[in-house]
Residue frames as qw, qx, qy, qz and C-alpha x, y, z in Angstrom:
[[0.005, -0.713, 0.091, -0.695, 110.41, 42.48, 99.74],
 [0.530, -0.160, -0.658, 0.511, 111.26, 42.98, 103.49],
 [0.233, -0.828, -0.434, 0.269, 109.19, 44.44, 106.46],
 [0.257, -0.395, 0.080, 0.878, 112.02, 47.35, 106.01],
 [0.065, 0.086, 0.706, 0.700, 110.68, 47.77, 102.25],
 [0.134, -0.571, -0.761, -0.279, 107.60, 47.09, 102.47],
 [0.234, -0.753, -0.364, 0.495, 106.62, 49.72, 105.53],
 [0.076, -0.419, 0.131, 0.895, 108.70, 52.59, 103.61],
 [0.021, -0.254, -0.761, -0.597, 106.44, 51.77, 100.46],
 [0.215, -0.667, -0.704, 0.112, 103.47, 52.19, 102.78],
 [0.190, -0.711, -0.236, 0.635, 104.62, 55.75, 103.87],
 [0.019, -0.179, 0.432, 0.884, 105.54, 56.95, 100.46],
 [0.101, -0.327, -0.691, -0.637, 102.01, 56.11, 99.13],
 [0.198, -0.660, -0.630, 0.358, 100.56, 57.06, 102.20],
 [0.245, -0.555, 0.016, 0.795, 102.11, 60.52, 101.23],
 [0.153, 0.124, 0.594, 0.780, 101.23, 60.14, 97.78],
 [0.156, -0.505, -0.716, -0.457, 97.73, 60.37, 98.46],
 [0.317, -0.704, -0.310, 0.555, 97.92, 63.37, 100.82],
 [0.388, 0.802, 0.173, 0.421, 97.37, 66.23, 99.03],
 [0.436, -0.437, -0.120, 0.777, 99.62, 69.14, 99.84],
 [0.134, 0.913, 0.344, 0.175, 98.44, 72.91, 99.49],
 [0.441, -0.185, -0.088, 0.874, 100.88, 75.96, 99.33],
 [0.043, -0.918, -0.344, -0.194, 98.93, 79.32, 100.01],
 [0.102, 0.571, -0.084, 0.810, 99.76, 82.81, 100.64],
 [0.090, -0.348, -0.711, 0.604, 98.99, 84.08, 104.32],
 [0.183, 0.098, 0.169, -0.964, 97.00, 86.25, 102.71],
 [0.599, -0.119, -0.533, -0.586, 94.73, 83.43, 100.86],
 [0.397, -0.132, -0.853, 0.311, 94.82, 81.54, 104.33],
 [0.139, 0.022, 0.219, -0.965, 93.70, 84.99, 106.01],
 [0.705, 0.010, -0.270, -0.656, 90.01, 84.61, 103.19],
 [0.674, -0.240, -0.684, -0.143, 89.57, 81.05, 104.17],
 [0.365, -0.090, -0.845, 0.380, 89.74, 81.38, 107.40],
 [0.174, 0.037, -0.052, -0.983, 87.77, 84.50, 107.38],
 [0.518, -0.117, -0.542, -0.651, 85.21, 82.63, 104.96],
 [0.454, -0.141, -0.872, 0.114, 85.15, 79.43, 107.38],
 [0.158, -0.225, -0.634, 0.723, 84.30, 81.62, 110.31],
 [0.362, 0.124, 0.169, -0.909, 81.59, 83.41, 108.64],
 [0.483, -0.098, -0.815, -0.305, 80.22, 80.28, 107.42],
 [0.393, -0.333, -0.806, 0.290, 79.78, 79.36, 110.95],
 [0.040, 0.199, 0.303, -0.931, 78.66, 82.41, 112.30],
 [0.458, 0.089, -0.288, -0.836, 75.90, 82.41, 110.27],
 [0.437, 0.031, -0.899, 0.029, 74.98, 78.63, 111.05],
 [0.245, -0.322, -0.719, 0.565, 74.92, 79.57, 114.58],
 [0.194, 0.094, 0.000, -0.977, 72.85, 82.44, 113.86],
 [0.413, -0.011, -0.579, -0.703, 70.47, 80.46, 112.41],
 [0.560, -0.251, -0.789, 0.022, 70.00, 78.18, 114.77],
 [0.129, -0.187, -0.499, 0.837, 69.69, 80.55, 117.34],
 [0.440, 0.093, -0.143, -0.882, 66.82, 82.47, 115.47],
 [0.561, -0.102, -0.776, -0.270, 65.27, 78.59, 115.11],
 [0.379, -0.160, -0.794, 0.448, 65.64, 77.64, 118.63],
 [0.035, -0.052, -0.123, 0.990, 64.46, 81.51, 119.34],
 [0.444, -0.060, -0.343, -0.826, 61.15, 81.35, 117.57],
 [0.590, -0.133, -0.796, -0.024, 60.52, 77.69, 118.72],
 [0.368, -0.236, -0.576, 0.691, 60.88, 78.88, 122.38],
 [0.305, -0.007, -0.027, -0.952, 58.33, 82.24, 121.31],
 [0.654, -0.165, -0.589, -0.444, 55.70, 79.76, 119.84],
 [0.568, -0.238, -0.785, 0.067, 55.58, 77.80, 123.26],
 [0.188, -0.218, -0.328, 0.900, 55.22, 80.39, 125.10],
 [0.447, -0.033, -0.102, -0.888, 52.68, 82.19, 122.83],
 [0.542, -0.108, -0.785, -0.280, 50.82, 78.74, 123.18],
 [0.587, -0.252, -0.692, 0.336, 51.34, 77.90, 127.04],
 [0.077, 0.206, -0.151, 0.964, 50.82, 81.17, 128.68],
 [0.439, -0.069, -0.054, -0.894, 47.41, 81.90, 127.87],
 [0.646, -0.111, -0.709, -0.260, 46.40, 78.38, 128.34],
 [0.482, -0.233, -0.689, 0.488, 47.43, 77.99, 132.00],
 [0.004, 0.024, -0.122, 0.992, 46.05, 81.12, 132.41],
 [0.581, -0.130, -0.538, -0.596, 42.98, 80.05, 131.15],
 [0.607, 0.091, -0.773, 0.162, 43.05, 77.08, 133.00],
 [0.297, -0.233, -0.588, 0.715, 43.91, 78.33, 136.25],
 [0.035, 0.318, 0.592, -0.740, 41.39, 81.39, 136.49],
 [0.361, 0.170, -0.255, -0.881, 38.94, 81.77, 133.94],
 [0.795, -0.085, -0.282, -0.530, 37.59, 78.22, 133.21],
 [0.147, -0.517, 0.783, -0.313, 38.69, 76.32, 135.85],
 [0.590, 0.075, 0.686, -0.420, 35.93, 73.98, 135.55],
 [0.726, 0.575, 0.270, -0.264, 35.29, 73.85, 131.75],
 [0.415, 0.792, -0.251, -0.371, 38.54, 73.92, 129.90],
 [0.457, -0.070, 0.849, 0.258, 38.72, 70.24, 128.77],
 [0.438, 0.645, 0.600, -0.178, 36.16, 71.55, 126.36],
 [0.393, 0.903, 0.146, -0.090, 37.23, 74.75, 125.76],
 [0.560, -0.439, 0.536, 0.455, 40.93, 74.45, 125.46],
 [0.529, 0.072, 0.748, 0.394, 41.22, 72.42, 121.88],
 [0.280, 0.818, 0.434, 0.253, 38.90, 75.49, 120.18],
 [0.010, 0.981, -0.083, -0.177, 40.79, 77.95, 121.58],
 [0.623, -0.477, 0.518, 0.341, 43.78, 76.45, 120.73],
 [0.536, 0.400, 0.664, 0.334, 43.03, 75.88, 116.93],
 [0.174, 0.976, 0.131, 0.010, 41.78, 79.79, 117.00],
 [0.262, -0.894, 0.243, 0.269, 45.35, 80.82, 117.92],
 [0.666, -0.043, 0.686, 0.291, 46.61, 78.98, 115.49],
 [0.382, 0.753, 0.455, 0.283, 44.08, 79.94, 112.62],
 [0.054, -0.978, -0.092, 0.181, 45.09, 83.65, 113.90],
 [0.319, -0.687, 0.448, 0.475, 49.17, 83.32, 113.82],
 [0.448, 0.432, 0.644, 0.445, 48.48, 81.19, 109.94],
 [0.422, 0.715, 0.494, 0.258, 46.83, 84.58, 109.29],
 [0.278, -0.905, 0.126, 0.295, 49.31, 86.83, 110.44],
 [0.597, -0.272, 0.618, 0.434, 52.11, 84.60, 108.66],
 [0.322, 0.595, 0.574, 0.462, 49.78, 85.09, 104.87],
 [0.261, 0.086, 0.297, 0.914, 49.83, 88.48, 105.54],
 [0.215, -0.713, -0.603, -0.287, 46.05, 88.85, 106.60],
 [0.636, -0.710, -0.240, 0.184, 46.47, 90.10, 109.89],
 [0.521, 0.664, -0.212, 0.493, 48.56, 93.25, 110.43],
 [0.608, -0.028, -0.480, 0.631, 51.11, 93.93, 113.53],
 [0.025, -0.316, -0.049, -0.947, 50.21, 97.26, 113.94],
 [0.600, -0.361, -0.282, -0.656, 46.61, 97.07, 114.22],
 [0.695, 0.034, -0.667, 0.267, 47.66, 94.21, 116.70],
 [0.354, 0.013, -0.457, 0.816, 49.41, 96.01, 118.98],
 [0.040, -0.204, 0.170, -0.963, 46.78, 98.56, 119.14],
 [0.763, -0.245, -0.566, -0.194, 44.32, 95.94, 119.76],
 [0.645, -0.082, -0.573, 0.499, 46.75, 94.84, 122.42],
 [0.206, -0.165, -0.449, 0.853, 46.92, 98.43, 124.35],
 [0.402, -0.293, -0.254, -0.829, 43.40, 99.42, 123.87],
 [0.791, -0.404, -0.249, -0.386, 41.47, 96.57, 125.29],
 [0.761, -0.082, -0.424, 0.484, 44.93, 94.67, 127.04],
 [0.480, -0.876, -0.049, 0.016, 46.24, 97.95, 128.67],
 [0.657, -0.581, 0.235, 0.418, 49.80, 97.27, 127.43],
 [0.648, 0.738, 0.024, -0.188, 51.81, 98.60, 125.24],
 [0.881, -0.145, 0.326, 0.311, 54.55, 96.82, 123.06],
 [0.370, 0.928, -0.042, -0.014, 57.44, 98.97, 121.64],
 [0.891, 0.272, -0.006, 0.362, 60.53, 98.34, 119.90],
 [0.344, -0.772, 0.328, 0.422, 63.71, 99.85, 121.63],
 [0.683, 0.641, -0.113, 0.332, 66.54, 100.56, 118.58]]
């Protein structure tokens, strides 16, 4: 067989094993449709991941440097690592369901002074 031969063989079997799809625009329309809400949702998710991650370090770091800086400025290599474990133990019992938002909040704007309300 010659290089001529031999190369077209290559492209015909390249071609065999390329599948080939004939669709409707309208069944192209649903997949692309589908493909995009695949992703949309994806990215949603990972936003709401990235979202919560970024809450937690915050609900962590806040009150610590606070701490830190004007409450125990002298003592909280001690008291850090206990308070840190409470706020933990607290958001575990919020996650089971012990601990209700509500009551929270009103926790929060009794003794805190602020209150936290959901705009719609």
């Amino acid at each position: 067989m010659n290089r001529q031969r031999r190369r077209t063989a290559e492209r015909k079997e390249q071609k065999a094993r390329t599948k080939t799809y004939n669709l409707t625009e309208t069944q192209l329309q649903v997949y692309v449709r589908q493909a995009i809400e695949r992703e949309l949702k994806n990215s949603h998710e990972e936003a709401m991941n990235e979202s919560t991650n970024t809450a937690m370090i915050l609900l962590l770091t806040l009150p610590l440097e606070v701490l830190m800086d004007h409450y125990w400025p002298k003592s909280y290599a001690k008291k850090i690592p206990e308070f840190t474990s409470y706020v933990l133990e607290y958001y575990e019992r919020w996650q089971n369901g012990e601990l209700d938002m509500d009551e929270l909040k009103e926790d929060l704007w009794t003794y805190g002074g602020v209150r936290l309300e959901v705009e719609e």
